[in-house]
N, C-alpha and C positions, 0 to 999 in steps of 0.2 A: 341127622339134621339137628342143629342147633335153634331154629328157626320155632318159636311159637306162633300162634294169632291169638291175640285175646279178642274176643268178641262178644256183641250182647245180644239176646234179642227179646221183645215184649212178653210175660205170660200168659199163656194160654189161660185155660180156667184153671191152669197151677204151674208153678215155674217146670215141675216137672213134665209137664206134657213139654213144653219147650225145649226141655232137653232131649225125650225120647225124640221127638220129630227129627232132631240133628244128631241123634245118632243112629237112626232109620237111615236118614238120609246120605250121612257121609261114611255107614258098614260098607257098603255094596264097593266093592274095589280096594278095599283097604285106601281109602284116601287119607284116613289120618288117625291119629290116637288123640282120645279127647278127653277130657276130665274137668270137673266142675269148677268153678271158681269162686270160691268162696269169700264174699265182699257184704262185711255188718250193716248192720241198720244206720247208717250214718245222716248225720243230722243235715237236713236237705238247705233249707234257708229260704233265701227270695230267687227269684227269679233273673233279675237284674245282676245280685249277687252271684248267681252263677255261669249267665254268660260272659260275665268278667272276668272267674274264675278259670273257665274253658281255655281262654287266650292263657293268663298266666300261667297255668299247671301244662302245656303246652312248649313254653318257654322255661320250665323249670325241669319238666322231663328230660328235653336234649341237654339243659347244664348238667343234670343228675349224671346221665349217661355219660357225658364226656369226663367226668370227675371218675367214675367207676372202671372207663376205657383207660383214664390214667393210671390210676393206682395200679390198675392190671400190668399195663408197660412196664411202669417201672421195677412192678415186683418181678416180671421176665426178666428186666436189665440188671435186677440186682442181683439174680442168682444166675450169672452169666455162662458158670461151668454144668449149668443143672439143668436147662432150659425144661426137659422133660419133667421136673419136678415143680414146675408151675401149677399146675392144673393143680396138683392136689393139693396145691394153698390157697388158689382160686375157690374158696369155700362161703357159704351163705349159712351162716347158725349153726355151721360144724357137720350140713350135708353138700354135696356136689349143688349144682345152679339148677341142673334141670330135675334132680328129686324138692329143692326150695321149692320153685315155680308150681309144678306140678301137684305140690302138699300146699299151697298158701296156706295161711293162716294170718288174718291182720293181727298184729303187736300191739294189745291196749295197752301195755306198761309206755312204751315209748310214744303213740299215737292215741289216746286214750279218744273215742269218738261220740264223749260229751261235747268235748269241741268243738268249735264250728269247721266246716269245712277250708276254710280262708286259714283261721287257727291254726290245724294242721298243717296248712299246705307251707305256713309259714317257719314253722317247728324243723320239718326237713331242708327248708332254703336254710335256715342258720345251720343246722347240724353238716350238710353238706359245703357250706362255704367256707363250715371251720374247717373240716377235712382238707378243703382245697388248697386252703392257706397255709398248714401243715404242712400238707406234701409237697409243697414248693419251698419252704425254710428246710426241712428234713433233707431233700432231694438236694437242693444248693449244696448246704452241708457233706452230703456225702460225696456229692462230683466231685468239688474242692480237693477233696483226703485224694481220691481215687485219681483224679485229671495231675496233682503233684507226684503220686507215687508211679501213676505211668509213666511222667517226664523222667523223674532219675531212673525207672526201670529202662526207656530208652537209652538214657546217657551209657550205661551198662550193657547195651547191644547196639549190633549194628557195625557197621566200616569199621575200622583200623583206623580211620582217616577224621573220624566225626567222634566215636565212643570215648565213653570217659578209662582213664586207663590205671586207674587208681587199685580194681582190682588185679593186675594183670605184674604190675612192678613191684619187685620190694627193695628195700632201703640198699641193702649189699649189690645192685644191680649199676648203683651212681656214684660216682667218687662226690663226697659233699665237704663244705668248707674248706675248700680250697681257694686259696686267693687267686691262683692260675688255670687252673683246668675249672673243666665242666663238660659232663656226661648229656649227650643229646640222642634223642630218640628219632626214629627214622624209618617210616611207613615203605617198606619195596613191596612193589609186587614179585609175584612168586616165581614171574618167569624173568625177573631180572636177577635173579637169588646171585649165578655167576656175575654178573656185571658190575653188580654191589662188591662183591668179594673181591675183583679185581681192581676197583677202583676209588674205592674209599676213604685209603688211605692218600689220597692223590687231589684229592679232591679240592684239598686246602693246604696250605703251609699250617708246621704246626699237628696235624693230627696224631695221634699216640697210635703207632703202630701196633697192630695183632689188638685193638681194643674192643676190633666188634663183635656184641654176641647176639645170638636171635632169641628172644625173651618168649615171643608168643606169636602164634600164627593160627588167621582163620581159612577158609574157603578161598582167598582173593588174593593175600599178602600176608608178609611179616615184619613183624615191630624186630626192628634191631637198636640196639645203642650201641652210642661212639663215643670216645673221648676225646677230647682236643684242647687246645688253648684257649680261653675267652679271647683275645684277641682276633681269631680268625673263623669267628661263629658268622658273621655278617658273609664271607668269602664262603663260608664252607655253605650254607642256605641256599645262596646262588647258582652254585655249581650242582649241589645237588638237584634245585629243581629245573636246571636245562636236562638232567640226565634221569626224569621224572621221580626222580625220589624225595618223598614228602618229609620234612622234619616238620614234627608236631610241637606246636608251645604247649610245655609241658615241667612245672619245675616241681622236684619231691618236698612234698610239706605233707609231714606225718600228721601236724592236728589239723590240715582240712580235710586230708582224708579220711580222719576218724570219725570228723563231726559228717561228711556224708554218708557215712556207714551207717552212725547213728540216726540219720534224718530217716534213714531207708528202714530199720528197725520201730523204730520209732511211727512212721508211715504204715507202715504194716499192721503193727500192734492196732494201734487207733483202728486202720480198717475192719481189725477181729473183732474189737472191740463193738463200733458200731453196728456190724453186720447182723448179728443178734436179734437184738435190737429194736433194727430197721424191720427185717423180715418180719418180729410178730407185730409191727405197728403197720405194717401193710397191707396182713393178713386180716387182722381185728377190722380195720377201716375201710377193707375191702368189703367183708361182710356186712360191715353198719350202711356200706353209702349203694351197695348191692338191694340189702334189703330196703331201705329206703326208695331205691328206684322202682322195683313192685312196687310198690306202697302208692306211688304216684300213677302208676298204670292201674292200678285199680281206683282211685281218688279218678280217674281221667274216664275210666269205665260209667263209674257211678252218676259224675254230673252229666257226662252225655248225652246216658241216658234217659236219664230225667229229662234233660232237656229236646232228646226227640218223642219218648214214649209218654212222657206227662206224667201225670199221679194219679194217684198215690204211688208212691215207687211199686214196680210190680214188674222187675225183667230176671233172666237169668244168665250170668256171665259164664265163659264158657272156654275153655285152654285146648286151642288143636295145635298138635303138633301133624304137620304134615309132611307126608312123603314127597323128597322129592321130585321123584319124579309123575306125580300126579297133581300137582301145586294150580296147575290151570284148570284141569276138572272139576278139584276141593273149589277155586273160585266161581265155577258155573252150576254146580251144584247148589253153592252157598246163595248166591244170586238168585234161582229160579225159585228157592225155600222162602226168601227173604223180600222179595222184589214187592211185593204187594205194602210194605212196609215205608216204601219212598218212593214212586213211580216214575220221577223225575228222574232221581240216581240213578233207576235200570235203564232208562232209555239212555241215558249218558252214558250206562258201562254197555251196551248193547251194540249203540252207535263206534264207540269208541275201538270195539272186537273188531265191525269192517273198516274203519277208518284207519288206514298204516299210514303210521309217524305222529299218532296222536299219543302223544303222553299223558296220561292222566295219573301217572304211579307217585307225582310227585303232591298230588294232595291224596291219595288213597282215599275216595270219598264210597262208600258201600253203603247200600240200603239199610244194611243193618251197623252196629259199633263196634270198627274195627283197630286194634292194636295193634303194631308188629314189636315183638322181644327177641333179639337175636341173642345167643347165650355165647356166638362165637366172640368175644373182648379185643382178640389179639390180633397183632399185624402178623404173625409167621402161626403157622400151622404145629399147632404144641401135640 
């Protein structure tokens, strides 16, 4: 399970009795594995100050997350041949997400919590909006290289009919500067291969007899060339395509082909180039706006807090990871521990238990302060 709860709830006559109680309480079944969370003395403020706060760190959490689910995608997309080599770039301070999580430790270098808590919260909205900003100039940038180099890599496969044929001809295959003739290319399919042979030269006045040869052939068809008079190119197109044989426009120019070889080189190079690059700016950015996002789940814990259990600040935060298949017990456990703390919240999650088709998941309101951290990022299962 990828799935945390962060949660708080008031001290006892020491935060540590608070903890034993909830791990009295959630041993029995193995309902979960739980471990302390460790959140500084952080500078509390007004009152006013911090129900304002509650809305905004609120709305900064889901931007945090969505920024952090980005960076993740894209670092998937960009190691397209690797996929299983995601996760172990998916890194938070150089450990996996759920050793980070599980170790918190708040960052004073980066969050220093002289600060006010507004301060901070502000500190992460610019450090994560520069990120975001990045990763969409970065990101542009590198579709650009990749969305051009897929196009010629198509031009390069695909039909007989549509493909670029530049790699496929060479110069000795065309009669060139001729004021009279001119060598024409000519898609058959394979089961006309006979029909071609006997008919080609017939096809027009004018054709050079014995001139056809089969240059290259995939799965479908074969490219053959013909020679003929320019004069009976218009005739010969015609007849051809009643007796479904495709002649491709197609004239030998040795320096566009060179210059598409090079755009492909060229295309490539750049993509090596960037790749680099990109992956340790995705990796670094992953980790700053990763850690960031804890940062705000416990900023989100803290005022809560405060603002259900009062002051002096005096609670203890608390990391379950729960199994899941006992995720609704760890809930009515938690409830029956906690319920005394909100009486209004339990009869609402009590009521809610017999009431089917009442959703309440979508404001998660619990007697005590609860969090959900999902550590799964990705859309495809890594």
């Amino acid at each position: 399970m990828t799935e945390f709860w962060l949660i708080s709830a008031p001290g006892e006559k020491t935060c540590q009795q608070t903890w034993d109680k909830m791990m009295a309480a959630t041993r029995t079944n193995n309902l979960s594995t739980n471990h302390k969370f460790s959140i500084p003395d952080l500078k509390v403020g007004t009152l006013d100050v911090l129900v304002g706060l509650s809305d905004e760190l609120a709305k900064l959490d889901s931007f945090v997350e969505s920024v952090v689910k980005k960076v993740a995608q894209y670092m998937a997309d960009v190691l397209e041949d690797s996929r299983d080599k995601v996760q172990e770039n998916l890194l938070a301070n150089g450990v996996d997400l759920v050793t980070y999580i599980t170790r918190f430790q708040w960052d004073m270098a980066k969050y220093p919590i002289k600060q006010s808590l507004k301060n901070i919260s502000e500190i992460i909205s610019k450090q994560i909006t520069q990120i975001d900003n990045d990763l969409k100039t970065r990101a542009s940038a590198y579709n650009n290289l990749k969305g051009n180099l897929q196009n010629l890599e198509r031009k390069n496969a695909g039909s007989l009919l549509t493909r670029s044929l530049a790699d496929i001809v060479k110069k000795e295959n065309f009669v060139l500067d001729s004021e009279y003739l001119i060598t024409l290319l000519v898609v058959v399919p394979k089961t006309a291969y006979a029909d071609w042979e006997k008919t080609y030269e017939t096809l027009a006045e004018m054709v050079v007899p014995r001139s056809s040869n089969l240059l290259f052939q995939d799965s479908d068809s074969g490219l053959f060339s013909v020679t003929l008079f320019r004069k009976a190119i218009d005739d010969f197109k015609h007849k051809a395509r009643e007796n479904k044989f495709t002649v491709r426009d197609f004239q030998y120019n040795e320096e566009e082909m060179k210059a598409d070889k090079e755009e492909m080189t060229r295309l490539c190079t750049d993509k090596k180039k960037q790749f680099g690059p990109l992956v340790r700016w995705l990796k670094v950015n992953f980790s700053e706006a990763f850690i960031a996002w804890i940062h705000i789940k416990a900023l989100r814990v803290f005022v809560e807090s405060v603002l259900r259990y009062g002051l002096p600040v005096n609670f203890q935060a608390m990391l379950l990871q729960p199994n899941k298949k006992t995720m609704k017990r760890l809930r009515e456990v938690l409830n029956d521990l906690y319920k005394h703390l909100d009486s209004s919240a339990a009869a609402i999650i009590d009521s809610a238990m017999d009431i089917p088709g009442l959703n309440l998941s979508q404001q998660e309101y619990y007697p005590y302060v609860y969090y959900k951290i999902d550590c799964n990022l990705l859309e495809f299962k890594v």
